[in-house]
C-alpha positions in Angstrom: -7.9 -24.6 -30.8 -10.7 -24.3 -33.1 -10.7 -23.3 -36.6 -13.6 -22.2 -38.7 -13.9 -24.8 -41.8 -16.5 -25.2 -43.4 -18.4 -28.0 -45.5 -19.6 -26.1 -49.0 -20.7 -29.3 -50.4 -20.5 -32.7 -50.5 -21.2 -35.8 -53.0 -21.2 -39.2 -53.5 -18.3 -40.5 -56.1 -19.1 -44.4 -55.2 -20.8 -46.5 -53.2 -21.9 -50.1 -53.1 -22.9 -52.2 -49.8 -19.8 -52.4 -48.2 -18.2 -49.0 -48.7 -18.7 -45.5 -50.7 -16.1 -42.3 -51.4 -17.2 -39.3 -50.9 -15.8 -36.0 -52.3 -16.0 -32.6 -49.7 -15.4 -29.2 -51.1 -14.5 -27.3 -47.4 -13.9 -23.7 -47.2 -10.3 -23.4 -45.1 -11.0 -19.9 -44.2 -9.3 -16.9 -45.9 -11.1 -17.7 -49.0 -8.9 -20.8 -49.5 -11.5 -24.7 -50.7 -9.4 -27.7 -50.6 -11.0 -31.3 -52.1 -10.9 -34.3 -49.7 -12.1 -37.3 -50.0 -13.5 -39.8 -47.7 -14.0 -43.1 -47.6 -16.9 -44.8 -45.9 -17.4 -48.3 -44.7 -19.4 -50.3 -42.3 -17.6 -51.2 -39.2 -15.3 -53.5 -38.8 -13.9 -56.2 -36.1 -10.9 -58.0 -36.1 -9.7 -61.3 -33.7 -6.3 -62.3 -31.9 -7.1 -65.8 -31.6 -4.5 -67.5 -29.0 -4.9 -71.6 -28.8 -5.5 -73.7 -25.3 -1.7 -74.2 -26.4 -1.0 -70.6 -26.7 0.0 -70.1 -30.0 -1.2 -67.2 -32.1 -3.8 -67.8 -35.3 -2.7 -66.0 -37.8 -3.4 -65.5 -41.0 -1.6 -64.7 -44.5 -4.0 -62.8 -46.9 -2.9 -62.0 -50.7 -3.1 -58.4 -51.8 -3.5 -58.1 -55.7 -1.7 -54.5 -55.2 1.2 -55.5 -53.5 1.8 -58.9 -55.1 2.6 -60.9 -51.8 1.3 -62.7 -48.6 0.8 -60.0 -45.8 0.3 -61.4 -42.3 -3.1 -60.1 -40.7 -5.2 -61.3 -38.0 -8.5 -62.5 -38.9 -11.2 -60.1 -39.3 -14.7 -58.5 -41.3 -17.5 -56.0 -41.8 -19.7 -56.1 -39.1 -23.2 -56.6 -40.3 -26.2 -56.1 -38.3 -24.4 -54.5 -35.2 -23.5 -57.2 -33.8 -19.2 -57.3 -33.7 -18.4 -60.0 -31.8 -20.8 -62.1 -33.9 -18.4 -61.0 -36.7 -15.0 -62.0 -35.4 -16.8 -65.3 -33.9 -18.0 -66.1 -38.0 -14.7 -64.7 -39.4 -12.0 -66.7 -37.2 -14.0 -69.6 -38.0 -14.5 -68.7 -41.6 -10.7 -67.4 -42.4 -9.5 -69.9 -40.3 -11.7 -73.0 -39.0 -10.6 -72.2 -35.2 -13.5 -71.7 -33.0 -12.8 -70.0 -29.9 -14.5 -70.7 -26.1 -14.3 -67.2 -25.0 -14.2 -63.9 -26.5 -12.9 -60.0 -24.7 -13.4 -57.2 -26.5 -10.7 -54.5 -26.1 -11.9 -51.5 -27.8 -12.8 -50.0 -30.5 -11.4 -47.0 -32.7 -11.1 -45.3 -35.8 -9.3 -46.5 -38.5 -7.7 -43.4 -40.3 -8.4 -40.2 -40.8 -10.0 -40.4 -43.8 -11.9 -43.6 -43.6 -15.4 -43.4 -41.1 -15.8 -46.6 -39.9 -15.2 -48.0 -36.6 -13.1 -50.9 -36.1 -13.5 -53.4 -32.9 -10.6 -55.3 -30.9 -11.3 -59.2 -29.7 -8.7 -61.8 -28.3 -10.4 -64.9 -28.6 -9.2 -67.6 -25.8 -8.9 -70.9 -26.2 -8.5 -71.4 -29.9 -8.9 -74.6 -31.5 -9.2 -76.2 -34.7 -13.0 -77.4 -35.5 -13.9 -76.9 -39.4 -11.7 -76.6 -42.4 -11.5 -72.9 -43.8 -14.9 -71.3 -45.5 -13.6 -68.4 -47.8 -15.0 -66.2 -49.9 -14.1 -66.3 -53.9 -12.0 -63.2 -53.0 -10.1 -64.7 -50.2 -6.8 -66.3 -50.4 -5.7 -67.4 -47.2 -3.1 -69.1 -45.5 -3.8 -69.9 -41.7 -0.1 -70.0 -39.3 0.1 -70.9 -35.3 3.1 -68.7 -34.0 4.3 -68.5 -30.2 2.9 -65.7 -28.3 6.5 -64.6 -28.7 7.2 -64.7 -31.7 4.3 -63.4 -32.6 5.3 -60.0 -30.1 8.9 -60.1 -32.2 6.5 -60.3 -35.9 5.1 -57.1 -34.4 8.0 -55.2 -33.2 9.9 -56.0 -37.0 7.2 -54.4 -38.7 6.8 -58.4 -40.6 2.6 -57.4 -39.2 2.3 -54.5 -42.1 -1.7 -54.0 -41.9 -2.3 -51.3 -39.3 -5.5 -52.4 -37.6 -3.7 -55.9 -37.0 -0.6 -54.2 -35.4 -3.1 -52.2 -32.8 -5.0 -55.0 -32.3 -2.3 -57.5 -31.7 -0.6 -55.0 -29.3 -4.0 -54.7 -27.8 -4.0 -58.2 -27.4 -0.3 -58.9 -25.8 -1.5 -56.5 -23.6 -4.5 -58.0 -22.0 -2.6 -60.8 -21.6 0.5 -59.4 -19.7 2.6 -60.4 -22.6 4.5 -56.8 -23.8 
């Protein structure tokens, strides 16, 4: 079903190099503007790294806003295109594990009101070949979990970040492990 919406105008409320809001005034039809705002951001790519001992890398990150540890996989903004340059750099940045091969699963959106790709990876045999490289605004703590128990982390919602949840389930997957 189509409707009729229409974009009456649009402006930039932020931006910087990695991501910008902007602010749409859109005519529903009937008379009726509503205010949404987007956020933009490069693309992004994200890595389920499993070991030659198949364990899961995985990776607690602190979020300021929440005040904890949440468990993520590793994972950037793609710059220059290139994506699985990305979660090669990141998984060894994050995490000091390089990997020797690399599948990517697929890509998709990340919500509704973010534009911005992200892209899937499982990385194959992991292992541990640098110390971690962060940035000043990382704080990261690097875990090896079983394949499953890394599938149970999933299904008892202990994974909260939503990209990591797709793209661990993207990853069990591929390897025959749901």
């Amino acid at each position: 079903m189509e409707n009729n919406w229409k974009i009456l105008s649009k402006e930039t409320v932020f931006e910087n190099e990695w991501r910008g809001v902007d602010k749409y005034v859109v005519d529903l039809s009937g008379g009726k503007t509503d205010d949404f705002f987007v956020t933009t951001t490069l693309d992004a790519a994200m890595v389920c790294a499993i070991t030659k001992t198949n364990k899961v890398v995985i990776i607690q990150h602190y979020h300021f806003l929440y005040k904890k540890r949440m468990y993520e996989l590793p994972a950037g903004f793609v710059e220059n295109s290139d994506h699985r340059k990305t979660v090669e750099q990141e998984l060894l940045e994050e995490t000091g594990y390089a990997a020797e091969k690399f599948v990517h699963l697929g890509s998709s959106d990340v919500e509704r009101w973010r534009v911005g790709r992200m892209h899937y990876y499982v990385a194959l045999g992991a292992e541990k070949v640098s110390e971690q490289d962060l940035e000043d605004s990382e704080d990261i703590e690097v875990e090896l979990v079983d394949i499953a128990e890394f599938r149970n982390m999933l299904k008892e919602n202990k994974i909260e970040n939503g990209p990591s949840i797709v793209g661990g389930y993207m990853a069990l997957d591929y390897l025959d492990k749901l």
